[in-house]
matplotlib code that plots the C-alpha trace (Angstrom):
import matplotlib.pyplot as plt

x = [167.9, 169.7, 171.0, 168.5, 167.0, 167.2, 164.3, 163.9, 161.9, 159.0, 157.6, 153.8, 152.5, 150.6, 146.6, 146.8, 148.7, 146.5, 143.8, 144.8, 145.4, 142.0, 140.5, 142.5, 140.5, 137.3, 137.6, 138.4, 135.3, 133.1, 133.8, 133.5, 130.0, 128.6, 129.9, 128.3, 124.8, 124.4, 126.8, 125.9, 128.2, 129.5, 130.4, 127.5, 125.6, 121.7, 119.6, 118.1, 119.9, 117.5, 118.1, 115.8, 118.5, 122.5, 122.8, 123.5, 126.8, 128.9, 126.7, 127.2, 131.3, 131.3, 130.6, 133.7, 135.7, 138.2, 138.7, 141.8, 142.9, 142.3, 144.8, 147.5, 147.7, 148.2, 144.5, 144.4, 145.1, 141.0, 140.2, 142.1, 140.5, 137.1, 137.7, 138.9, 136.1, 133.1, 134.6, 134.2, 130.5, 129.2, 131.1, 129.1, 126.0, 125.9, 126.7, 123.7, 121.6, 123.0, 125.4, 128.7, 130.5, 134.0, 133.9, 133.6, 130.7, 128.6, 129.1, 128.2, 129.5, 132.8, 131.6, 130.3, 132.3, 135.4, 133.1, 133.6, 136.9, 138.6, 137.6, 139.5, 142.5, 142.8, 142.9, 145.7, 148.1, 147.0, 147.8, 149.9, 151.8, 147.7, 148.4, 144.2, 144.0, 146.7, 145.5, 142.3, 143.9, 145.5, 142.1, 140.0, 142.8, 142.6, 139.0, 140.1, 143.6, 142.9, 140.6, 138.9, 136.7, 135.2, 135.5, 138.6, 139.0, 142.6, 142.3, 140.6, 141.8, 138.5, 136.9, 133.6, 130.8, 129.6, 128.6, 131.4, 132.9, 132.8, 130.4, 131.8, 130.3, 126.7, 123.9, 122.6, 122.2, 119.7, 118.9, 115.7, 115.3, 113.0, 111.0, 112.8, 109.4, 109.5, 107.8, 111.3, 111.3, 114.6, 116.6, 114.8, 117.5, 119.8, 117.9, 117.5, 119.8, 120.3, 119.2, 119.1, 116.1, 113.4, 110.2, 111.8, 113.2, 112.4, 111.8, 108.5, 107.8, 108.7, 105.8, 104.3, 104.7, 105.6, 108.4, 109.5, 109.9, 111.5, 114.1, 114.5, 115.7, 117.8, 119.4, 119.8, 121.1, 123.4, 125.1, 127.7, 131.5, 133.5, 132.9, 135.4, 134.6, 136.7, 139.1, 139.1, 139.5, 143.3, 143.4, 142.5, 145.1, 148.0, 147.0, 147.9, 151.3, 152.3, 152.4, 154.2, 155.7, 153.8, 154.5, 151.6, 149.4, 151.6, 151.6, 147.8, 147.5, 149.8, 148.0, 144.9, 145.5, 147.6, 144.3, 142.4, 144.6, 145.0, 141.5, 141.9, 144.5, 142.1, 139.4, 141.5, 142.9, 139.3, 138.8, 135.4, 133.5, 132.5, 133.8, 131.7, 132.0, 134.1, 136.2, 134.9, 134.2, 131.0, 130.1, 126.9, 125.9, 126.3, 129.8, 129.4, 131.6, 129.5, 126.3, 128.1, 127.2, 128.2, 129.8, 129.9, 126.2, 124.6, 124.3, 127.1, 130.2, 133.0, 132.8, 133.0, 134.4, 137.5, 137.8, 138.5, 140.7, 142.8, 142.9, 143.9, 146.5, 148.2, 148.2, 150.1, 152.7, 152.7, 154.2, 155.6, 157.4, 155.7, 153.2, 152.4, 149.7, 147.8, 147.8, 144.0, 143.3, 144.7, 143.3, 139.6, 139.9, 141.2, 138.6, 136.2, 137.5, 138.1, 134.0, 133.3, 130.9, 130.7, 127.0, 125.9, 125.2, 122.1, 120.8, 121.7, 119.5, 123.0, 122.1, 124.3, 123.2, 121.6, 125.2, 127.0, 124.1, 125.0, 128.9, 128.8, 125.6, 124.9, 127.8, 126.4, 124.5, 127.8, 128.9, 131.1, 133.4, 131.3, 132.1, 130.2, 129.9, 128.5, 128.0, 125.4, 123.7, 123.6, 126.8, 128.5, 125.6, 125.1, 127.5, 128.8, 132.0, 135.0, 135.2, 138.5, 139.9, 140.4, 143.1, 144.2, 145.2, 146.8, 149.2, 149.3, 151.1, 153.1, 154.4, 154.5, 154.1, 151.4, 149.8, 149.3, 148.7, 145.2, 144.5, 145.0, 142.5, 139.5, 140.5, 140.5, 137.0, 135.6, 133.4, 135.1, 133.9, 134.0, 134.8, 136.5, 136.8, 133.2, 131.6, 129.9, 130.5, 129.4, 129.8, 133.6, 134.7, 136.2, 135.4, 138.0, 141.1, 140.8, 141.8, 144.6, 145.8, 145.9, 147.7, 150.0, 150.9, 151.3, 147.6, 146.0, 148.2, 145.4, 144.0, 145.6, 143.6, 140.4, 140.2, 140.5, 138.0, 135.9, 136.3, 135.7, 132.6, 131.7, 132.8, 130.2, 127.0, 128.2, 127.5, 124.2, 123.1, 123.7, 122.5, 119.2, 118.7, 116.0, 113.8, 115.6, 113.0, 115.7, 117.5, 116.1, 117.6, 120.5, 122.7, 122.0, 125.3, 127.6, 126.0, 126.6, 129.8, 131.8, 135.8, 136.7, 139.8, 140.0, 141.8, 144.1, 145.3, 145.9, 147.9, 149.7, 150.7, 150.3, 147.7, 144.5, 141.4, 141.5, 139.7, 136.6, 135.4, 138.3, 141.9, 144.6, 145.5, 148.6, 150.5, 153.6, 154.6, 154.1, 155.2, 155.7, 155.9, 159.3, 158.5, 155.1, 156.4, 153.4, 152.6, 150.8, 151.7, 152.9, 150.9, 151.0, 153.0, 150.9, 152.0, 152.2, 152.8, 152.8, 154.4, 154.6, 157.6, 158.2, 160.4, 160.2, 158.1, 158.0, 157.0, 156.5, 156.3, 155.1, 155.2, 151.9, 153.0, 154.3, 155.6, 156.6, 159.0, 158.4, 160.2, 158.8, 160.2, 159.3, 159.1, 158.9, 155.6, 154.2, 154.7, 158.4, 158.3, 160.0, 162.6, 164.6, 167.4, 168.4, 167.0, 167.4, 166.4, 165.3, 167.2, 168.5, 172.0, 173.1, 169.6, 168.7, 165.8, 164.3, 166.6, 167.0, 163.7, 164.5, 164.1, 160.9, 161.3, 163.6, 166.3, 165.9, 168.7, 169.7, 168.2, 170.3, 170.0, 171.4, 171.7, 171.4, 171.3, 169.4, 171.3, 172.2, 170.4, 167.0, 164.8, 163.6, 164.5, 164.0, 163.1, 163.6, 160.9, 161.3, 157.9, 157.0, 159.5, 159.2, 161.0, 160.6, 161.9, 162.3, 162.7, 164.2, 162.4, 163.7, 162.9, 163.7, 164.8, 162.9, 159.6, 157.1, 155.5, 153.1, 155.8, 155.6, 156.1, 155.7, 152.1, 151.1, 147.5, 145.3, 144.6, 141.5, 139.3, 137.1, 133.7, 131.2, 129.8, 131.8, 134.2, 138.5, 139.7]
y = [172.1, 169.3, 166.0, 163.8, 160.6, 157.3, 155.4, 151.7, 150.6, 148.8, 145.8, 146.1, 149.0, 148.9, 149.1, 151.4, 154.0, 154.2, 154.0, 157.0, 158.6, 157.4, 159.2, 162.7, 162.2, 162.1, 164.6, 167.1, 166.4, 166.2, 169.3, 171.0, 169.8, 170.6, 174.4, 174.3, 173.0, 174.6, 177.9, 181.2, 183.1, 185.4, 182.3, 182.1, 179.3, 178.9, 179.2, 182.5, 183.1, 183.8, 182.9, 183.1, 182.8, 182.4, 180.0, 178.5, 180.6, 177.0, 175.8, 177.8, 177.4, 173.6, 172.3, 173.9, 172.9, 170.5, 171.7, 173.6, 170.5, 168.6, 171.4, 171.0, 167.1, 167.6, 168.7, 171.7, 175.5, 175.5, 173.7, 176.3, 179.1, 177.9, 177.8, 181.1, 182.5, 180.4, 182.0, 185.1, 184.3, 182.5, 185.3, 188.2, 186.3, 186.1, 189.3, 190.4, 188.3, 190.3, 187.2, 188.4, 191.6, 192.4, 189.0, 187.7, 185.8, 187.7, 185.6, 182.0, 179.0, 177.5, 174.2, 175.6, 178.6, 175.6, 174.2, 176.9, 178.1, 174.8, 176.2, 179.4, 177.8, 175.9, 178.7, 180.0, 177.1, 176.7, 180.4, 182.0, 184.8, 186.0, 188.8, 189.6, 185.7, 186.9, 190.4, 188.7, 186.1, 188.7, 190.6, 187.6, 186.6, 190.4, 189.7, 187.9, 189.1, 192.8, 193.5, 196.4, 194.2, 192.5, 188.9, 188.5, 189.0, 189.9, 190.5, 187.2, 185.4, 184.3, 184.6, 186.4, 184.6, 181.5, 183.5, 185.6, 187.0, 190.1, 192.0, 191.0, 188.8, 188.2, 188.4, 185.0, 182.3, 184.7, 188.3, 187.6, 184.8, 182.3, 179.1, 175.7, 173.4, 169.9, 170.4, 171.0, 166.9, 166.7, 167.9, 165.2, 162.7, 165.5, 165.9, 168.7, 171.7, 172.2, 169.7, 171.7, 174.1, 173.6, 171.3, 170.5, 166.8, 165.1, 166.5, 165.9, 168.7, 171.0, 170.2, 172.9, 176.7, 177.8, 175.2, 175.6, 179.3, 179.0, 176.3, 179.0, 181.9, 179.7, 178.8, 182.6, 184.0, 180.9, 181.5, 184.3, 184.0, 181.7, 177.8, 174.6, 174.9, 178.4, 176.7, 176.0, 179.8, 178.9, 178.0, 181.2, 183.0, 180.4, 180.8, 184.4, 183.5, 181.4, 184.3, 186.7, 184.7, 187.9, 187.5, 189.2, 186.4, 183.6, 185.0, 185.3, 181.3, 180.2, 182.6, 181.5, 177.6, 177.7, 179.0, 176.2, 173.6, 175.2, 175.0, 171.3, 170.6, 172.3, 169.9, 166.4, 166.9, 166.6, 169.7, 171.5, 173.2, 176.7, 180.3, 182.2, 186.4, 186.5, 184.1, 181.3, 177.4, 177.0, 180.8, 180.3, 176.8, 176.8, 175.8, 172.9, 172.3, 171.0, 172.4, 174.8, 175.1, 172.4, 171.6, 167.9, 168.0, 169.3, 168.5, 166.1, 166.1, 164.1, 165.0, 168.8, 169.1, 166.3, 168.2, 171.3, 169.9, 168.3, 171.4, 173.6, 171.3, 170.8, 174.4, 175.7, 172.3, 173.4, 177.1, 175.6, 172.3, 171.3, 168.3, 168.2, 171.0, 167.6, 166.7, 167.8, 166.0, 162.6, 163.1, 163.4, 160.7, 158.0, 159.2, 158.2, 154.9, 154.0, 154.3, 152.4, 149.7, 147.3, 146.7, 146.9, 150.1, 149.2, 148.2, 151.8, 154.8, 156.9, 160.2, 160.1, 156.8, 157.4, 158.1, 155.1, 153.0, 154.1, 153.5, 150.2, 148.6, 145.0, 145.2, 147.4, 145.1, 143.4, 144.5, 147.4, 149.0, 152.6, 155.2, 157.5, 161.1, 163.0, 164.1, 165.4, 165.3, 161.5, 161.1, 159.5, 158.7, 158.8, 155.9, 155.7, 154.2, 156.6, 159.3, 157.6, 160.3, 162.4, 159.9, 159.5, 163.0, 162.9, 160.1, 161.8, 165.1, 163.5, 160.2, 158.5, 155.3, 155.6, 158.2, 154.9, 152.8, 154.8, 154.6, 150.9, 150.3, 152.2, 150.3, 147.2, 147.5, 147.9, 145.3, 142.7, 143.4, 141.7, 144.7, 146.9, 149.6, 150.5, 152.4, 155.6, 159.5, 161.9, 165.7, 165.4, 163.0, 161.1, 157.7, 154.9, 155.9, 152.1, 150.2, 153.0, 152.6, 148.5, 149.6, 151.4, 148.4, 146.0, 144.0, 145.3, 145.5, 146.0, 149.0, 151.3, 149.7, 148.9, 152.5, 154.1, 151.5, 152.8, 156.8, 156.1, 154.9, 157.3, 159.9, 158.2, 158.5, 162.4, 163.1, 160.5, 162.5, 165.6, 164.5, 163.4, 167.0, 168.1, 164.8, 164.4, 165.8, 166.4, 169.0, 171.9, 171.3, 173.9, 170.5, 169.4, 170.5, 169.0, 166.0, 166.0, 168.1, 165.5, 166.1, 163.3, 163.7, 161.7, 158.5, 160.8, 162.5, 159.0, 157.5, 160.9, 162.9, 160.1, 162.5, 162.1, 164.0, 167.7, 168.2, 169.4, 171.6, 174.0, 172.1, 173.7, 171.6, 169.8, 166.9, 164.6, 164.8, 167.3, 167.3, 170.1, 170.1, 171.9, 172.0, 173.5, 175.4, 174.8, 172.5, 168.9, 166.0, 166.3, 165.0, 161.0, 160.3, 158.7, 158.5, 155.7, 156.8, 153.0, 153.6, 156.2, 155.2, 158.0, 160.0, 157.6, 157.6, 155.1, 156.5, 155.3, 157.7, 155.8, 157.6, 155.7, 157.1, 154.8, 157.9, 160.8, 161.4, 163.7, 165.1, 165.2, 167.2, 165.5, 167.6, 166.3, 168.6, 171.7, 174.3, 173.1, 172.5, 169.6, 168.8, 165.2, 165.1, 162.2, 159.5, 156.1, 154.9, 151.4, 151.0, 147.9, 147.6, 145.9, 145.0, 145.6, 147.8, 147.6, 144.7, 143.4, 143.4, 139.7, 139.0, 137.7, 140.9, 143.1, 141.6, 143.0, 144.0, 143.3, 145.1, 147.6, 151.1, 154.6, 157.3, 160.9, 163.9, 167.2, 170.2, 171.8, 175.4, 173.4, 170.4, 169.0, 165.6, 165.6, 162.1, 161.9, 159.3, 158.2, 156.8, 153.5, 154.3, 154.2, 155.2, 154.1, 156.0, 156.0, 159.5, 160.1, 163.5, 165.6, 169.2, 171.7, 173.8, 177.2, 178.5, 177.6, 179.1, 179.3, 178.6, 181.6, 180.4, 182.9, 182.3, 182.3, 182.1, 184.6, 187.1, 186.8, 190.3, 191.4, 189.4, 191.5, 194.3, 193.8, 196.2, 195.8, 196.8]
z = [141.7, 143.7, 142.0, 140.6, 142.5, 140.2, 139.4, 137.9, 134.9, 135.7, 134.0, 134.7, 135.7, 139.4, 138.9, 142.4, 140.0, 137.2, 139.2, 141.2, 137.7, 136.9, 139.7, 139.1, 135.3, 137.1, 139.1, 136.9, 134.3, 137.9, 139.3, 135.9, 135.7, 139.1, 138.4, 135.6, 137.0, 140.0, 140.3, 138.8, 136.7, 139.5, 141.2, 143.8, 144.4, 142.4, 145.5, 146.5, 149.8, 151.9, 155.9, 159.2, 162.1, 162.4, 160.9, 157.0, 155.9, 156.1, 154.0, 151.2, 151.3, 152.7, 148.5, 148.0, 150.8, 149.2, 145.9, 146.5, 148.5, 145.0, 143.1, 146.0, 145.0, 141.5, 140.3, 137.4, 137.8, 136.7, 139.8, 141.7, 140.0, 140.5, 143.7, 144.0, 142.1, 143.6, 147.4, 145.8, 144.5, 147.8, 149.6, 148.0, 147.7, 151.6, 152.3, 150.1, 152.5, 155.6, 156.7, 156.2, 156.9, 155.4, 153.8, 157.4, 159.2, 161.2, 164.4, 165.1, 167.0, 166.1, 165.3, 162.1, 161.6, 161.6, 158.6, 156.4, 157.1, 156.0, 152.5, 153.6, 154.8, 152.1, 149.4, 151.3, 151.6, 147.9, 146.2, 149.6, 147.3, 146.5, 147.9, 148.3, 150.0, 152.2, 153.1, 154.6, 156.5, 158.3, 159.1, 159.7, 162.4, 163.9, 164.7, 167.6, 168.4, 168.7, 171.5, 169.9, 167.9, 171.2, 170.2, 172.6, 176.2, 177.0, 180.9, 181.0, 178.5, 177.1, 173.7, 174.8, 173.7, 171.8, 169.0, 168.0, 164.1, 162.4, 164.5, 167.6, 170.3, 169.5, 172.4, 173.3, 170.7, 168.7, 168.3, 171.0, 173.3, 171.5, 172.8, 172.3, 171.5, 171.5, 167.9, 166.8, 166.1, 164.1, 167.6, 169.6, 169.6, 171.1, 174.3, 176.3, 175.5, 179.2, 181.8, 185.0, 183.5, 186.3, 185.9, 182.4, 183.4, 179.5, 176.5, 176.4, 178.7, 176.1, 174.7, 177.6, 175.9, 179.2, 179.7, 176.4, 176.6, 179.5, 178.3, 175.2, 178.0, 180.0, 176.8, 175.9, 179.0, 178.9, 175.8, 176.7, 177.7, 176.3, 175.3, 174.4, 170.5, 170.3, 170.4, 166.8, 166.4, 167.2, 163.2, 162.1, 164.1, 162.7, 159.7, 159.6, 161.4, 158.6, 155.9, 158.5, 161.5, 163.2, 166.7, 168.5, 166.9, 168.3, 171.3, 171.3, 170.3, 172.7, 175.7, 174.5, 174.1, 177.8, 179.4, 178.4, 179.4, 182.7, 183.3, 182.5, 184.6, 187.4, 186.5, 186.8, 183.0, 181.9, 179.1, 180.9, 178.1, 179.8, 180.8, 182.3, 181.2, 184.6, 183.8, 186.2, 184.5, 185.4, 186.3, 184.6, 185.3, 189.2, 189.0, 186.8, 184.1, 181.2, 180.4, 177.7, 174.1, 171.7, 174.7, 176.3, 177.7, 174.2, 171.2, 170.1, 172.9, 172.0, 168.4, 168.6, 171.6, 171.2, 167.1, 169.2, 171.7, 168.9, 166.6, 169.3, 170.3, 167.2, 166.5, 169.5, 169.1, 165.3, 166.9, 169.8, 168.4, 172.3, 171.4, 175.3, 174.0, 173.1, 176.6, 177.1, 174.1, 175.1, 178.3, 177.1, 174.4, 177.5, 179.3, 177.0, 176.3, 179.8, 179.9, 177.0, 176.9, 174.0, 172.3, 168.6, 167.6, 165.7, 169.5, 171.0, 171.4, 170.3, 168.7, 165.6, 165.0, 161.7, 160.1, 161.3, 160.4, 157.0, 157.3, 158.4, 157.0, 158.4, 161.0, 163.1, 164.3, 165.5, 168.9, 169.0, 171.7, 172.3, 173.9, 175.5, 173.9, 176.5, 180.3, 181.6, 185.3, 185.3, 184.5, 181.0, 178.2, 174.6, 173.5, 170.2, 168.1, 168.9, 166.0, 164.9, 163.2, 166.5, 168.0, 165.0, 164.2, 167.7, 166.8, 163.3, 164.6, 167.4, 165.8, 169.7, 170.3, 173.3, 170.7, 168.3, 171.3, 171.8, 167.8, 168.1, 171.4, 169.8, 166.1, 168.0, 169.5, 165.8, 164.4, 162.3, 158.9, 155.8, 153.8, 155.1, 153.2, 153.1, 150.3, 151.4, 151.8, 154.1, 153.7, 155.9, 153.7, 156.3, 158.2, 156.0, 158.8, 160.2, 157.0, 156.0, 159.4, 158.4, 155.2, 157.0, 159.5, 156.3, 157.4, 154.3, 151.5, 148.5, 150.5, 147.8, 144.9, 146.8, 148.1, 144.6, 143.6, 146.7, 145.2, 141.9, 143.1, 145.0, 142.0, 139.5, 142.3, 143.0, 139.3, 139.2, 142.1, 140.1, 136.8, 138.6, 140.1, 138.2, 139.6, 143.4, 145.7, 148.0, 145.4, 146.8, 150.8, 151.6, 152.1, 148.1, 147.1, 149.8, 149.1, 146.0, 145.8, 143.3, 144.7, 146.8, 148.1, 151.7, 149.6, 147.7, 150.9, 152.3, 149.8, 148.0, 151.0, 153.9, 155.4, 157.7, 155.5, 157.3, 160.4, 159.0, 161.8, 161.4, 160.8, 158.6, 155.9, 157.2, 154.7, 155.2, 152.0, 149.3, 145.1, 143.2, 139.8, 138.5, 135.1, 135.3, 138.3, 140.5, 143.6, 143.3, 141.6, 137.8, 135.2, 134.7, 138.2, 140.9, 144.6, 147.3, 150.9, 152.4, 155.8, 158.9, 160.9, 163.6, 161.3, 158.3, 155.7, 152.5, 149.4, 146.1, 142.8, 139.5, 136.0, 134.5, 131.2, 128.1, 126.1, 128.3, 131.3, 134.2, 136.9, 140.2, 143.6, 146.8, 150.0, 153.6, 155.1, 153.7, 155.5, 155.8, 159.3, 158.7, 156.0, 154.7, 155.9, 153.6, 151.4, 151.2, 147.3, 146.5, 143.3, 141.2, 138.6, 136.0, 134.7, 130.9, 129.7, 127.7, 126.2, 122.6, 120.6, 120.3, 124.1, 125.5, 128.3, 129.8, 132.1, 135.5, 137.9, 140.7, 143.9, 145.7, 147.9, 147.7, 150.2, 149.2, 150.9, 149.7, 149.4, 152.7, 151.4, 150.5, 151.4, 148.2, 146.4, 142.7, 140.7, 137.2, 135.8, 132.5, 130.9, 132.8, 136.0, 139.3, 142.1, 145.8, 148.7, 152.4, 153.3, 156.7, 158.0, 160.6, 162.3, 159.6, 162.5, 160.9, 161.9, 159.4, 156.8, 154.0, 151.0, 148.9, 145.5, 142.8, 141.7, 138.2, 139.1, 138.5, 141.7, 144.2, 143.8, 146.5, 146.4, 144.6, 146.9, 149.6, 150.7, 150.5, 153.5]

ax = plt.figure().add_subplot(projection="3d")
ax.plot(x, y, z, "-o")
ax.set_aspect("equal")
plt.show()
């Protein structure tokens, strides 16, 4: 282990520390009680899994989601094996409903497929030497990089069809062509599914069975080739790379990623959203490029379709060390601000309305700068805030200054709002990037403290909502437990590892900064210590560790990224001398010293920084980062976890 890191005693200790202490606390009695309410003793979920169509399986995993996040910060080995067993459960449960084969989806779109596999991904950077974790990353990846299992188009280069998993591309959107009726109210505010269907010019007209039917075919003989939103698939072939550096699956991501931005490029830089079987944009919409599914036409746009664009992206820089493979991305998210108008929200007819209604409360009847989130045959419509964490992530990954440029334009169009850090929680977990960005620029120096504050909160109405099951007439919904799912973890990821919340349809669990523990000989924070990232500086980062204990030291080792594709290459420590603590017992306090700096280098044959923190220390850092130089990987830390089996019933291959 290399030399030590000093710290300085600390006077009073900083409410954002045992606050964030606080919150680790709550956690852990949360998550313990909504296992114990609402799981079954193989791990499933209480809910007799019964399903009518495609769709549901992310429903089961999305609870779940973050709670091997929550270990990788510091939370329990519990919360890690409860998450390990509760995949297992919600695994086997859904293959007894016919929705899973080989522990693998069926085949769906990869808006929702992303959804669940965040849970996946997650398990793996968590436990990577479980060698059952790691033997199905590698066969969920060969679903789409071996040809034999028809999801992947080599001659072409497409994935073959918007439905796509374990049994290979799936026929249409459903196993028959089926009517899409204007009586299905809830998809109203989406429009039409396609808009060139003829004599179906409003929704309304789907009122007509024979419209509606025919809407329902179009639809169906639509959905084949490939669409925009595989590209999230690009996760699950990276993930397998990091275990094995196996070449045939880079070169599959990279192929795969470099088709879509050619077809960009072809289309002014402008991602188009559909491949027809043939490999022609367009081939089945008369040559347009929109019209495909959870493409830019139907049903959301710029959220799934920029969340794909941005995952892709950052995977094939993440192999390449290229971050021009964000090009597409860039190029659709200035699109859509260069055609933003600015009106309150609460004014619009904007289909996701309803959720931002809820974030921002009275200030959405400010005006906003909105953006519109889709194209159709009129042109740009459907105008709403710009999902911030997409050019975010961007700037996130690449660190450039015209990356933070486009964060700053959309942050700037936001309403001013009283509070800013607004007290709500939706099933992503995300929406607070505007005031960390603040905090990160110095504008909002209490964001640390208010933010805690903020999860707490939200912490104590998950378990409300969970101790009012029994009388919620909304308990019984397949959403209940996301809802209610207590693990917050967006604030901690902020603050501890200076890290966007995942991209929830499908992103791999990237961080900053990473802890391990030495002593317990496990990743996360240790015990007592709470963590400060405070600034992002190209290849700078500040960091703060704070031992909130009065009676015990800890040791803490501090990493720059987890998957060690970067590494410090030295550290600057914010130290003081000559100072007296704690002083003579006849002193009204401790004598400070005075301030001064360090430099110290890790060890040329590792990466890590280790900080001795007696009780009541703290140690602040600027860690210079630069390219580790070495392909990435999933760090393969001798686990002392127990293994993953099998989920019940369903076969190890």
């Amino acid at each position: 282990m290399p030399e030590s890191i000093p710290a300085r005693p600390l006077s009073s200790i900083p409410a954002w520390a045992v606050l964030q202490r606080r919150l680790f606390d709550e956690i852990e009695d949360a998550w313990r009680l909504f296992s114990e309410s609402f799981t079954r003793p193989d791990g499933g979920l209480r809910f007799d899994a019964v399903f009518e169509d495609r769709d549901g399986v992310d429903d089961l995993y999305e609870p779940f989601f973050n709670w091997p996040a929550f270990y990788l910060l510091g939370g329990s080995d519990d919360v890690l094996a409860a998450a390990k067993h509760h995949w297992a459960g919600v695994t086997a449960q859904l293959a007894e409903a016919g929705m899973v084969t080989g522990e693998y989806e069926n085949g769906y779109d990869w808006f929702h497929q992303g959804e669940s596999l965040i849970f996946f991904y997650a398990l793996c950077a968590a436990d990577p030497a479980d060698p059952v974790v790691a033997e199905r990353a590698r066969r969920f990846a060969e679903l789409y990089t071996d040809d034999a299992h028809g999801n992947y188009d080599s001659i072409r280069n497409i994935i073959t069809a918007p439905h796509n998993g374990a049994l290979g591309p799936r026929p249409g959107l459903s196993d028959q062509p089926e009517p899409y009726s204007s009586e299905r109210r809830e998809m109203r505010p989406y429009g039409l599914p396609l808009q060139f269907v003829r004599d179906v010019d409003e929704w309304d007209d789907l009122a007509d069975p024979a419209l509606a039917a025919a809407m329902g075919e179009a639809m169906h003989r639509a959905a084949a080739g490939d669409v925009a939103v595989n590209l999230a698939a690009t996760s699950l072939v990276a993930n397998r790379w990091l275990y094995d550096g196996d070449e045939a699956s880079a070169a599959w991501l990279r192929r795969y990623v470099d088709g879509w931005r050619a077809r960009a490029a072809a289309n002014g830089g402008l991602l188009p959203d559909n491949v027809a079987p043939d490999g022609t944009v367009g081939g089945l919409h008369d040559g347009r490029w929109f019209g495909g599914h959870y493409g830019w036409t139907w049903p959301h746009g710029l959220p799934s379709i920029g969340m794909a664009a941005v995952i892709a992206g950052i995977n094939e820089s993440f192999l390449t060390g290229d971050d021009e493979a964000l090009d597409p991305a860039r190029a659709l998210l200035d699109t859509v601000l260069d055609n933003a108008i600015v009106a309150p929200i609460a004014e619009t007819p904007f289909s996701l309305r309803g959720g931002w209604l809820g974030r921002w409360g009275a200030d959405a009847a400010t005006p906003a700068l909105l953006v519109p989130h889709r194209f159709g045959r009129h042109g740009w419509f459907d105008y709403g805030p710009m999902p911030l964490e997409l050019p975010l992530w961007v700037w996130w990954w690449s660190r450039r200054a015209d990356d933070l440029a486009r964060v700053r334009r959309a942050v700037a169009g936001l309403p001013a709002m009283a509070e800013p850090v607004k007290p709500f929680r939706d099933k992503a977990e995300a929406g607070h990037e505007a005031p960390w960005l603040a905090f990160l620029d110095g504008d909002l120096p209490d964001y640390p403290a208010r933010a805690l504050e903020m999860a707490l909160g939200q912490v104590a109405r998950r378990v409300a909502l969970m101790q009012g099951a029994a009388t919620d007439p909304d308990a019984a919904h397949l959403h209940f437990w996301q809802r209610v799912n207590p693990v917050v973890t967006e604030v901690l990821s902020q603050l501890v590892s200076g890290t966007p919340q995942v991209l929830y349809n499908g992103g791999l669990p990237f961080a900053a900064v990473v802890y391990e523990d030495p002593d317990a000989g496990r990743p996360g924070l240790p015990p007592d210590v709470a963590a400060l990232v405070s600034r992002l500086d190209g290849d700078d980062i500040d960091v703060a560790l704070v031992n909130t204990s009065t009676t015990r030291a800890r040791r803490v080792a501090v990493r720059a990224s987890r998957f060690g594709e970067r590494r410090i290459g030295s550290v600057t420590v914010q130290t003081e001398t000559g100072g007296a603590y704690p002083g003579r017992s006849t002193a009204y306090a401790s004598s400070p010293g005075a301030p001064a700096t360090v430099t110290r280098r890790p060890a040329t044959d590792d990466d890590v920084v280790l900080i001795v923190l007696p009780p009541a220390h703290r140690a602040d850092l600027i860690l210079h980062t630069v390219h580790s130089g070495v392909a990435p990987r999933h760090r393969r830390a001798a686990s002392t976890l127990p293994l993953s089996v099998p989920a019940e019933g369903v076969p190890h291959v």
